[in-house]
C-alpha positions as CSV (number, residue, x, y, z in Angstrom):
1,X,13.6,-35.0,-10.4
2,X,12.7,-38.6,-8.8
3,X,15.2,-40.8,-9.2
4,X,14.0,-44.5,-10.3
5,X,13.7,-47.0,-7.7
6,X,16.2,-49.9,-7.7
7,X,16.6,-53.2,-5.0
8,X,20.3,-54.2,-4.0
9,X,21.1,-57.4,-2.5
10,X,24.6,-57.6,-0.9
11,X,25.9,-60.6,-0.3
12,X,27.0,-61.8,2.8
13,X,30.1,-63.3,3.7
14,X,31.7,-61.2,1.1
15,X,35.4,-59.4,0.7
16,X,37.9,-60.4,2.9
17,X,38.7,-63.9,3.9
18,X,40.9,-65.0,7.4
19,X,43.8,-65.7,5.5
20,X,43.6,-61.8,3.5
21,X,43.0,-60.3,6.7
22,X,45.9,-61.9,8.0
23,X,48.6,-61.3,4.8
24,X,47.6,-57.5,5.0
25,X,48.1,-57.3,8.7
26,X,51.7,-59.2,8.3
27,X,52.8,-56.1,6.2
28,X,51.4,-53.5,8.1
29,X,53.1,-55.2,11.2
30,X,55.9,-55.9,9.4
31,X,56.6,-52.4,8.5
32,X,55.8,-50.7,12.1
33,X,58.5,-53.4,13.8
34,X,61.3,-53.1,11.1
35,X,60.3,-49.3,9.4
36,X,59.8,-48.5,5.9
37,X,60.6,-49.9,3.2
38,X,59.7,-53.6,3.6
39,X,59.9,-55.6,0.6
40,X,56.8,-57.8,-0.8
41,X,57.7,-60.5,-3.2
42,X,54.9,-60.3,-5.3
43,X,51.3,-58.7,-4.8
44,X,50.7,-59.7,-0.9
45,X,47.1,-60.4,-2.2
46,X,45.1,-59.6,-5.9
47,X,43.6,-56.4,-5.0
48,X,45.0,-53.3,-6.5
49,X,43.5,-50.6,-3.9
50,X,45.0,-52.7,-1.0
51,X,48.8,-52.7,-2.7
52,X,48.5,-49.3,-3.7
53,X,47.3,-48.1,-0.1
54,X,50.6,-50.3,1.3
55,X,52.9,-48.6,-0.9
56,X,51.4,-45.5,0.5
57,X,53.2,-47.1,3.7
58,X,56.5,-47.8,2.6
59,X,55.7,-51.4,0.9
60,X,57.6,-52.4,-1.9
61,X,56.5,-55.1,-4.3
62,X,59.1,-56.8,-6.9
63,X,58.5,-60.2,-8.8
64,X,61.4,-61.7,-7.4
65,X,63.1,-62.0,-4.1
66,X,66.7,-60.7,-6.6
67,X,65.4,-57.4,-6.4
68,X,65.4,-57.3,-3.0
69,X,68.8,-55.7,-1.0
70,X,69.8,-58.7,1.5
71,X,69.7,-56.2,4.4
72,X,65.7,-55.6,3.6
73,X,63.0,-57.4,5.3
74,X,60.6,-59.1,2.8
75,X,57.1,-60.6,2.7
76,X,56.5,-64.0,0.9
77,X,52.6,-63.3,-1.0
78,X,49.3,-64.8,0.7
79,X,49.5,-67.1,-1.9
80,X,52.7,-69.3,-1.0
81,X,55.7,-69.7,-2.5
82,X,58.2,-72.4,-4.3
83,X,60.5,-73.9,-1.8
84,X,63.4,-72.0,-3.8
85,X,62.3,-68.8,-2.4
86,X,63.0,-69.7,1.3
87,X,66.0,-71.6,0.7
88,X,67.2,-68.6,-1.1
89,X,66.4,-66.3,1.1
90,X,68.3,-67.8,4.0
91,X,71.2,-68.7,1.7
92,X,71.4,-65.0,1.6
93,X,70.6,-64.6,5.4
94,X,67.4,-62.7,4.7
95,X,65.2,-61.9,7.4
96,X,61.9,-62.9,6.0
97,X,58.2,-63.3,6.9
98,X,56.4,-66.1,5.2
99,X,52.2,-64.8,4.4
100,X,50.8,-67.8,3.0
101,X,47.6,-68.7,4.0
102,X,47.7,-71.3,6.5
103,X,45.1,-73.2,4.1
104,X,47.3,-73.0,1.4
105,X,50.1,-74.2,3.7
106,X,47.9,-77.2,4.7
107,X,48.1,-78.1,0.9
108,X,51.4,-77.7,0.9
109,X,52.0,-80.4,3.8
110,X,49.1,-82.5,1.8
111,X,51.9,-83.1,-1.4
112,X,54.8,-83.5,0.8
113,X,52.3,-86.1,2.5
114,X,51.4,-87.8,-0.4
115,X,55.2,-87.6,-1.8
116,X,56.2,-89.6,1.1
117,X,53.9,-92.0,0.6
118,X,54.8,-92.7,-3.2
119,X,51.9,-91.4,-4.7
120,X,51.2,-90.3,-8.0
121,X,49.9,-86.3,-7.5
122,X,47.7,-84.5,-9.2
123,X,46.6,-81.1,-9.1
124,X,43.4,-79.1,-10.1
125,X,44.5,-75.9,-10.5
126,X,44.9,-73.2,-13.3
127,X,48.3,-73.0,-14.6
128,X,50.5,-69.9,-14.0
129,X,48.5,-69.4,-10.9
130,X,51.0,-67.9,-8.0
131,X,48.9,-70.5,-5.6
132,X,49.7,-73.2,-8.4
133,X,53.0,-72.2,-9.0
134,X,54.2,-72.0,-5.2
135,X,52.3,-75.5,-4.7
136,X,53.6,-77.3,-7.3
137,X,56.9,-75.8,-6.3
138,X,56.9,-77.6,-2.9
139,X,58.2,-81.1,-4.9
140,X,60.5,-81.5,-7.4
141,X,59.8,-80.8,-10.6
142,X,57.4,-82.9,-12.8
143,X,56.3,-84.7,-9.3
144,X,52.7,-82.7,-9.3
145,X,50.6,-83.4,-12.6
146,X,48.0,-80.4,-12.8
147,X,44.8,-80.5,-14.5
148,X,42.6,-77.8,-15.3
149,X,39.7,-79.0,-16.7
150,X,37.7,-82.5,-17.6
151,X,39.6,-82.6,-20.7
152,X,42.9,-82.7,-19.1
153,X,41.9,-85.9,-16.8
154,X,41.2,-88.0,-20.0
155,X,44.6,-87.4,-21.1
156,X,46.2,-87.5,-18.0
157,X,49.6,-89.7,-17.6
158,X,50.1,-91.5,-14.5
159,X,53.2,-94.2,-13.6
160,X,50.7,-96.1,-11.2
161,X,46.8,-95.5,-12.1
162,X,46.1,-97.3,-8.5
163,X,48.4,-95.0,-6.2
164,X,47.4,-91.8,-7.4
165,X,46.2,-88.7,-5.2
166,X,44.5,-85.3,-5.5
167,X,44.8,-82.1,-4.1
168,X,43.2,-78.5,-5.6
169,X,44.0,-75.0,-5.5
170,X,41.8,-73.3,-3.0
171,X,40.2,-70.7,-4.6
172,X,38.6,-73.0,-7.3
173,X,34.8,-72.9,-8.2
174,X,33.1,-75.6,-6.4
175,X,31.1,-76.8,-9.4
176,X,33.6,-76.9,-12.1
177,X,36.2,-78.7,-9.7
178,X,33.2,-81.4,-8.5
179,X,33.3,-82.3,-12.4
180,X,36.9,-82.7,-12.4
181,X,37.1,-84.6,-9.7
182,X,34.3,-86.9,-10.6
183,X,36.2,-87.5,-14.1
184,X,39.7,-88.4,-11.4
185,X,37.5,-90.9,-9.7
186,X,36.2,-92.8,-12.8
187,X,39.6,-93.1,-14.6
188,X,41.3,-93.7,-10.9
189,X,38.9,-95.4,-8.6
190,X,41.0,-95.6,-6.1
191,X,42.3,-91.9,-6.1
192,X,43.0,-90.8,-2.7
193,X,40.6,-87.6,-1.3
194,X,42.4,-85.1,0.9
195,X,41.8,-85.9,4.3
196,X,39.5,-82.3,4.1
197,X,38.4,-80.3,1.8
198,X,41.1,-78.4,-0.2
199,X,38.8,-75.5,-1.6
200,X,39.1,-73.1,1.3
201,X,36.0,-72.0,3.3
202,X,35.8,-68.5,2.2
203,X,35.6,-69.4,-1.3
204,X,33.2,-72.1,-0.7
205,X,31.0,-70.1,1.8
206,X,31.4,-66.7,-1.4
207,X,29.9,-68.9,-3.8
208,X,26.9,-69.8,-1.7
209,X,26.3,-66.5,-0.8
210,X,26.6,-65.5,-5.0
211,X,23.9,-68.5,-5.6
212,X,21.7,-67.6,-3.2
213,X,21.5,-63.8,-4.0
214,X,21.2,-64.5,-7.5
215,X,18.1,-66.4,-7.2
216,X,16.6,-62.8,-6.2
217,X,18.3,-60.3,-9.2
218,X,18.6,-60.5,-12.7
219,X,22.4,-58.8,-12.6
220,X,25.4,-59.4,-10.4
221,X,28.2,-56.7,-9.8
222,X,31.5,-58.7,-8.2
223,X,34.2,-56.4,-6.3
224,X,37.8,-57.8,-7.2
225,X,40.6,-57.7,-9.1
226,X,40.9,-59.6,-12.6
227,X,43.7,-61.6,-11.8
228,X,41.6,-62.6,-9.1
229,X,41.0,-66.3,-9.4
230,X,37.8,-66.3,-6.0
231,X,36.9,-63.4,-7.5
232,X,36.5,-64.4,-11.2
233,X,34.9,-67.7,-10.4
234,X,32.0,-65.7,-8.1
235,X,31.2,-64.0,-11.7
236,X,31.2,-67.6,-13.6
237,X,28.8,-68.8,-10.6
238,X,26.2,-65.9,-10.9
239,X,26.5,-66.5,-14.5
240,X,25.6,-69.7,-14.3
241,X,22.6,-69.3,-11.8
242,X,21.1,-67.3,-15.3
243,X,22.1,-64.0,-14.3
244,X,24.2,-61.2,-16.0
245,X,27.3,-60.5,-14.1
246,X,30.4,-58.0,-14.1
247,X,34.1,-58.3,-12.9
248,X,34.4,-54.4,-11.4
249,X,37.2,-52.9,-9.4
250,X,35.2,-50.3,-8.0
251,X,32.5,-48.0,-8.6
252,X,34.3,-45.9,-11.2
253,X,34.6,-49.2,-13.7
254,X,30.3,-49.4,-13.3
255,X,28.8,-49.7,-16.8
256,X,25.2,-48.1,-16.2
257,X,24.1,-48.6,-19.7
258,X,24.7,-52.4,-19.0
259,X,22.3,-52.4,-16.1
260,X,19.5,-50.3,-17.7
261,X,16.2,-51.6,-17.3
262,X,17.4,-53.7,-14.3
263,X,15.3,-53.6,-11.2
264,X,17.5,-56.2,-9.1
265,X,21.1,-55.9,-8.2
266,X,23.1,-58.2,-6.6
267,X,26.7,-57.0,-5.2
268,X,29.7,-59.1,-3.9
269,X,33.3,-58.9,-3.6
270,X,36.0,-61.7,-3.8
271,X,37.9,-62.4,-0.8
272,X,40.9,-59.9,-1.3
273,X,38.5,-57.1,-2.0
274,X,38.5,-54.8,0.8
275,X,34.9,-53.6,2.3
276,X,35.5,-49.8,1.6
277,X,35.0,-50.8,-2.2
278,X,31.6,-52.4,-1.8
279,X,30.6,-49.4,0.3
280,X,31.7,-46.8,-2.8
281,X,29.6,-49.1,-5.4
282,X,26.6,-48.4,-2.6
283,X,27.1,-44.8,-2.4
284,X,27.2,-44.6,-6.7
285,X,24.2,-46.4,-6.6
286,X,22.7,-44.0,-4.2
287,X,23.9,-41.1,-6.6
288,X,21.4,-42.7,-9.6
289,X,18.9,-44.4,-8.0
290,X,16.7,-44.6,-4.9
291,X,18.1,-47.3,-3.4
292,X,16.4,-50.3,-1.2
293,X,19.4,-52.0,0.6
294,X,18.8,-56.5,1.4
295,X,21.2,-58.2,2.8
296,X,21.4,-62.1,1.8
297,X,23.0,-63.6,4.5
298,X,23.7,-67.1,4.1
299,X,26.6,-68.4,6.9
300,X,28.6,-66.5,9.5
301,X,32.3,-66.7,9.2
302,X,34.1,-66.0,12.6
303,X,37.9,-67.5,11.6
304,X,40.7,-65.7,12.6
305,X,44.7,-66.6,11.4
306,X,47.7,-65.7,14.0
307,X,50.7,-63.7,12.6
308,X,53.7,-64.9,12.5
309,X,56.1,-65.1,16.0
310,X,58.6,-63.1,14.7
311,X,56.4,-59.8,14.3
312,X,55.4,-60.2,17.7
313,X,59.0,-60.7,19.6
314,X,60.3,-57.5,20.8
């Protein structure tokens, strides 16, 4: 039987980001210097197939660094951490290996920046967030004001309206946070910028990649996890280029019914999704239809992070 013809269009950057790459490498390292297990306070990145595999390896992931045995090496998460967990950690003279991205650390440094310099801080971000929570973590308590939508800047609370400053979460949707900010700069017109752009390139250059492949399909399939904020934010931007669009894990989580009568698929994967995944969704796709593979290549990412000193001493 001839199968029916269908076009994919991958996007491309896709999947793993510089800072990902790097977290996943820090445990892998991590457990070939010091052996199995190694301890991960919290998921090292949102990806389900990636934790699982470094499980497989001897990883260990708790919610809180009291779960781990103070002669056990642990990982702080990709996404940074509250002060606490450090100063805890070598309270209890932990050997620890901190995998926040280093654009998420330059946040970090941004608040303690503008802390020194009396300002009023607010962040856009979405509550509960690890990234949020380890962000906001970096000041005292009640010293960041977060805001998650356009809403929240009209009834936001501020002890100077002309010394207040900004900073974002970096895995935000460009669009919705270019809203939020405008809304910051009409109620606080002189509301301090950070020095670069918060929202981290990966995300950025993801979403570019989503809008310009969806201008060629009428559905979009993302590759990521659902606490996945990148991820979930490449489904609201296909969305919102007018096309339907799916959160999957992988291939298995495919709803075919949902695609029938569809002649043009795009495919992407957030920035902790790992290539093998896209290349399963491919293959199922192969399975049903005969397949015409595009590519939509829109920027080239060459970034690379270095890992921590400490994993490389001998």
């Amino acid at each position: 039987m001839n199968k029916a013809a269908i076009n994919l269009f991958i996007a491309n950057p896709r999947g793993f980001c510089a800072g990902v790459d790097r977290a996943i490498q820090i445990v892998e390292m991590a457990l070939e210097k010091f052996g199995a297990p190694v301890y991960v306070r919290h998921e090292i990145v949102h990806n389900k197939y990636v934790v699982e595999g470094l499980k497989q390896r001897g990883a260990i992931f708790v919610d809180e660094l009291d779960e781990v045995p103070d002669d056990m090496p642990v990982v702080f998460s990709a996404h940074g951490v509250p002060k606490s967990v450090p100063a805890e950690a070598e309270r209890r003279k932990m050997l620890y290996v901190d995998a926040t991205c280093p654009l998420v650390s330059k946040v970090h440094r941004e608040a303690e920046r503008h802390e020194r310099n009396g300002h009023d801080i607010v962040m856009i971000g979405h509550a509960g967030h690890p990234e949020v929570i380890g962000t906001m973590g970096q000041l005292p308590e009640g010293r960041i004001k977060l805001v998650e939508t356009v809403e929240d800047v009209a009834s936001l609370e501020v002890s100077d309206p002309d010394n207040v400053a900004y900073i974002t979460q970096t895995t935000l949707s460009v669009d919705d946070t270019t809203d939020i900010i405008a809304a910051l700069k009409e109620r606080f017109p002189s509301i301090q910028d950070p020095k670069k752009e918060d929202i981290c390139y990966a995300t950025t250059n993801r979403q570019g990649a989503v809008k310009a492949m969806s201008e060629k399909v009428e559905a979009v399939l993302i590759i990521g996890a659902p606490n996945s904020s990148n991820s979930k934010r490449l489904v609201e931007v296909a969305s919102r280029q007018g096309c339907k669009s799916m959160l999957i894990q992988r291939a298995a989580d495919i709803d075919w019914g949902w695609l029938a009568g569809i002649e043009n698929v795009g495919i992407s994967a957030g920035a902790s999704a790992p290539e093998v995944l896209v290349e399963e969704v491919i293959a199922a796709f192969r399975d049903k239809f005969d397949v015409n593979l595009d590519q939509v290549m829109t920027v080239e990412e060459n970034v690379v992070f270095k890992v921590p000193a400490i994993l490389l001493r001998d």
